[in-house]
C-alpha positions in Angstrom: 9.6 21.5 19.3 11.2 18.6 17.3 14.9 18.6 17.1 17.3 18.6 14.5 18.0 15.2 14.6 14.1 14.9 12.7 15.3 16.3 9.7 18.3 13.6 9.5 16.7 10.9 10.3 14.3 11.4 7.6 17.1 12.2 4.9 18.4 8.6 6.1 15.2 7.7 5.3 13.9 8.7 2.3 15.5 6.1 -0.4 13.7 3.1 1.7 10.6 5.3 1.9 10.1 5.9 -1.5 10.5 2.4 -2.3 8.1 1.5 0.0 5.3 3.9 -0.9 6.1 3.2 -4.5 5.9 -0.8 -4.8 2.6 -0.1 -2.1 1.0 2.2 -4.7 1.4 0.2 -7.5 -0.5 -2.8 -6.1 -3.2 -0.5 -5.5 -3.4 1.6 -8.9 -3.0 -1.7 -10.4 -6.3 -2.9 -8.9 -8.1 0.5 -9.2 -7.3 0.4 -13.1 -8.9 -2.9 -13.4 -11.9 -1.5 -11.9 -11.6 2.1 -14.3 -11.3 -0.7 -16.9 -14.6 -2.9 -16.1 -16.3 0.8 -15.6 -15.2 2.3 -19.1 -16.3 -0.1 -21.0 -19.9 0.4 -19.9 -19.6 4.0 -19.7 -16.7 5.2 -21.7 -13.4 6.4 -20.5 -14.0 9.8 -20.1 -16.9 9.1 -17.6 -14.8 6.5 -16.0 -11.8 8.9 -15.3 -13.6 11.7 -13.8 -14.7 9.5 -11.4 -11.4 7.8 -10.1 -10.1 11.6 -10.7 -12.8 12.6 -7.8 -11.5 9.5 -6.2 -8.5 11.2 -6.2 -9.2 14.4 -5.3 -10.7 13.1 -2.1 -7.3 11.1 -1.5 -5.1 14.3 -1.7 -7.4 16.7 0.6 -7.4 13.9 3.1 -3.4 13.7 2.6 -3.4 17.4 3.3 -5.7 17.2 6.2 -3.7 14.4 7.8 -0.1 16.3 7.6 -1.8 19.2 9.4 -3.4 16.9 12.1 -0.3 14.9 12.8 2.1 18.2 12.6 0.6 19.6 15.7 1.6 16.5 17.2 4.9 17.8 18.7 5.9 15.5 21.2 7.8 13.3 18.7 7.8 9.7 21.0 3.8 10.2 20.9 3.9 10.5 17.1 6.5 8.0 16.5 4.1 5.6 18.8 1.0 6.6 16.6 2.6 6.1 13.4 4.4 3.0 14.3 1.5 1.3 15.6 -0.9 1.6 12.5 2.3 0.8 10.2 2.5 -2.7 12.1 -1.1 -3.5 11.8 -0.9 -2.8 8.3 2.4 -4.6 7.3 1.3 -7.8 9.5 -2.3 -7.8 7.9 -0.3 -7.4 4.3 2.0 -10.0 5.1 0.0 -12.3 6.8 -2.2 -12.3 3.4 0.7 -13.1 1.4 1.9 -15.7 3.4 -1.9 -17.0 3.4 -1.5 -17.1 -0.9 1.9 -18.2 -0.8 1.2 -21.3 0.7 -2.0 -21.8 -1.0 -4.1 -21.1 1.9 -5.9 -18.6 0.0 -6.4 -17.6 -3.2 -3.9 -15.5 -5.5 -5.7 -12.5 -6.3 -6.4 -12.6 -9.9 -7.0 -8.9 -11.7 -8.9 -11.2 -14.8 -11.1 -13.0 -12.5 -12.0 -9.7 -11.1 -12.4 -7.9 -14.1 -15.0 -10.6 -15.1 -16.7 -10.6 -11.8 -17.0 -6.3 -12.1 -18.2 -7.0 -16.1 -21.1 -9.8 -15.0 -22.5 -7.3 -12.2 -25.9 -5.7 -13.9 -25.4 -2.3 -11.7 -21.8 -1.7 -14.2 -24.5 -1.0 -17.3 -26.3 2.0 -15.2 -24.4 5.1 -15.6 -24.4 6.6 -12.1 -24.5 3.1 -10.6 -21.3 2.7 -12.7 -20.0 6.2 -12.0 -19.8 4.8 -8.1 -18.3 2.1 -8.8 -15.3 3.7 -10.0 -15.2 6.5 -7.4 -15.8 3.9 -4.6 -13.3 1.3 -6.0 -10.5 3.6 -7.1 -11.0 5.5 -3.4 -11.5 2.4 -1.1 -7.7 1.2 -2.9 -6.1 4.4 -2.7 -6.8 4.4 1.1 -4.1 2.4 1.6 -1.6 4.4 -0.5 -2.9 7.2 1.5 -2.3 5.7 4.8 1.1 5.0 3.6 2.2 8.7 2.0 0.7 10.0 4.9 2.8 7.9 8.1 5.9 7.6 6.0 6.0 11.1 5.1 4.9 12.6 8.0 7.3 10.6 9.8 10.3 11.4 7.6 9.2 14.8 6.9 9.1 14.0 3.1 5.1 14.4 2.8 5.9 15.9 -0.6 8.0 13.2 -1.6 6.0 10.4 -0.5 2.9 11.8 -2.4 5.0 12.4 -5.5 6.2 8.1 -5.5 2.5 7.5 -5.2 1.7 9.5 -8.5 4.7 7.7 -9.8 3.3 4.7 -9.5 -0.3 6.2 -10.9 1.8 7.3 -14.1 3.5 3.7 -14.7 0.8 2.0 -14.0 -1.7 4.5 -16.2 0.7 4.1 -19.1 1.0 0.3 -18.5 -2.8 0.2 -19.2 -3.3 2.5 -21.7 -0.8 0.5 -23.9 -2.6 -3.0 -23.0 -6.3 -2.4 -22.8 -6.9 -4.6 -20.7 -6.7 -6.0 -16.7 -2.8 -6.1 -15.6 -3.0 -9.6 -14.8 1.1 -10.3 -14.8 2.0 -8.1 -12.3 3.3 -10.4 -9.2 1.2 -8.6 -6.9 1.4 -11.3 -3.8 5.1 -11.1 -4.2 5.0 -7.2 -4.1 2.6 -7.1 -1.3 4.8 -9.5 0.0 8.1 -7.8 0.6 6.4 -4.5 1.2 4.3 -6.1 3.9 7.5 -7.2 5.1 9.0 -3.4 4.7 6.1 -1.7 6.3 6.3 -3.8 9.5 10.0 -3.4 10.0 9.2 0.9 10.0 6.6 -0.1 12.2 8.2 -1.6 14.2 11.2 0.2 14.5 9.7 3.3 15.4 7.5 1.7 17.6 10.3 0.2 19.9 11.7 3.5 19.8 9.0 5.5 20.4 8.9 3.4 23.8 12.8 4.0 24.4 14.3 1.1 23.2 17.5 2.8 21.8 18.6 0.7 18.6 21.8 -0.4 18.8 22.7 0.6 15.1 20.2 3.5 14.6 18.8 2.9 11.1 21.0 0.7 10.2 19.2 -1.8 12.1 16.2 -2.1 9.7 17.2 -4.0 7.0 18.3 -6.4 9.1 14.7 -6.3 10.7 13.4 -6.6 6.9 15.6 -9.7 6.7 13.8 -11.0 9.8 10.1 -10.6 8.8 11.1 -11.7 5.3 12.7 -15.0 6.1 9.7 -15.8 8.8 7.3 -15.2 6.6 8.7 -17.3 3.9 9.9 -20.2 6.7 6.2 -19.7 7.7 5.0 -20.3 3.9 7.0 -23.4 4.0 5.5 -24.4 7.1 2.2 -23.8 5.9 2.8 -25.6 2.6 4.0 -28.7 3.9 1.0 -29.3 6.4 -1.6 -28.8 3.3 0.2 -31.1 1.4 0.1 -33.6 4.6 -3.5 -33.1 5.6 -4.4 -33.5 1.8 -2.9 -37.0 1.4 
C-alpha cells in the first residue's frame, strides 16, 4: 500500500507537472493541426475533425487503460523505476534532437514545409485515404502527450490533472488555428522541445535515482537544479557542436 507521503510528493509536484505536460502537448497539437489542416482542405473540416476526434478517443481510453495498469503497481520503488526509466529515454531522445537543430546538425522542423509536403501527396485527394491520414497523424503525435499524462500523472497522482493541461494545450492551440488558417509556423518549437526535453529528463531522472535508493539530499527541491544541469549541457553541447561545423566547413 503506498504511503502518505505519495499524496505530498505529488502536491509538490503538480505546478512543474503541469508545465511540463502543457509546453509537451502543445508541440504536438501544434503538429497534428498542421496535418487536420493539409487533410481539411481536401476533405473539408468536418471530415477532417472526426477523424483527429477518433484520434482522440483512442488517446483517452489508452490514458484510462494505462492508470489502471500502473495502479496495481503497488510497490512504489518498482513504479518509480518504470516511470523514471521511459521519462529519461524520452527527455534524452527530445533533447538530444534539439541540441541536433540547435547547432545546425539537423534540420529545424518547419510546420510550412510540412504542410506543403502533406498538400503534394496524391493519397490527401482520396477521401478515406485522407480520413487516415488525419486519424494516423493526429494519433501517432498525441502518443507522446499520452506517454507524458500518463507517467507524470500517474506518478504524482494527478492523472486528472495532467490530462486536463493536455486539453489545455488542444484548446490554445485549436483556437490559435482557427483564427489563422493556416500551418503555425512561428511557434519556437525546438526551443520548447528544448527545455521540456530538458524537464522530462530531470523527473526522469530523479525518480529513477530514487527508485534505486539514492536519497536526494534536498527532496524536490533538488530538480531544478537538475533542470539547470541538463539545460546548460545541452546548450554548452550546442556550442560545442556549432563551433566544429563551422571548423570542418572552412
Amino acid at each position: 500500500m503506498r504511503d502518505a507521503g505519495w499524496i505530498t510528493h505529488g502536491e509538490e509536484m503538480l505546478l512543474p507537472t503541469l508545465s511540463t505536460v502543457f509546453l509537451t502537448a502543445s508541440v504536438e497539437w501544434v503538429e497534428a493541426y498542421t496535418i487536420l489542416l493539409a487533410v481539411a482542405l481536401s476533405i473539408g473540416w468536418p471530415r477532417a475533425l472526426q477523424a483527429g476526434g477518433a484520434a482522440l478517443l483512442v488517446l483517452a481510453l489508452l490514458t484510462g487503460l494505462g492508470t489502471l495498469a500502473l495502479s496495481q503497481i503497488h510497490d512504489l520503488s518498482v513504479l518509480q523505476f518504470i516511470i523514471g526509466f521511459f521519462l529519461m529515454l524520452f527527455g534524452l531522445r527530445w533533447l538530444a534532437k534539439a541540441i541536433a537543430r540547435a547547432a545546425g546538425l539537423k534540420n529545424l522542423h518547419d510546420e510550412a514545409a510540412q504542410f506543403a509536403e502533406l498538400r503534394a501527396r496524391e493519397a490527401i485527394n482520396e477521401r478515406r485515404a485522407a480520413w487516415f491520414i488525419a486519424f494516423n497523424g493526429t494519433l501517432l503525435e498525441g502518443l507522446e502527450v499520452w506517454l507524458i499524462v500518463l507517467a507524470l500523472g500517474v506518478q504524482t497522482h494527478h492523472t486528472l490533472a495532467a490530462g486536463s493541461a493536455a486539453i489545455a494545450a488542444l484548446l490554445v492551440v485549436a483556437g490559435v488555428g482557427s483564427i489563422a488558417r493556416q500551418p503555425l509556423a512561428k511557434v519556437p518549437e525546438n526551443t520548447i522541445k528544448f527545455m521540456v526535453g530538458a524537464g522530462i529528463l530531470s523527473f526522469g531522472t530523479f525518480w529513477l535515482l530514487e527508485s534505486l535508493g539514492y536519497a536526494w539530499p534536498l527532496g524536490e527541491a533538488c530538480l531544478p537544479a537538475l533542470f539547470g544541469f541538463n539545460l546548460l549541457g545541452g546548450l554548452l553541447l550546442v556550442r560545442c557542436f556549432s563551433v566544429r561545423r563551422t571548423g570542418m566547413a572552412r
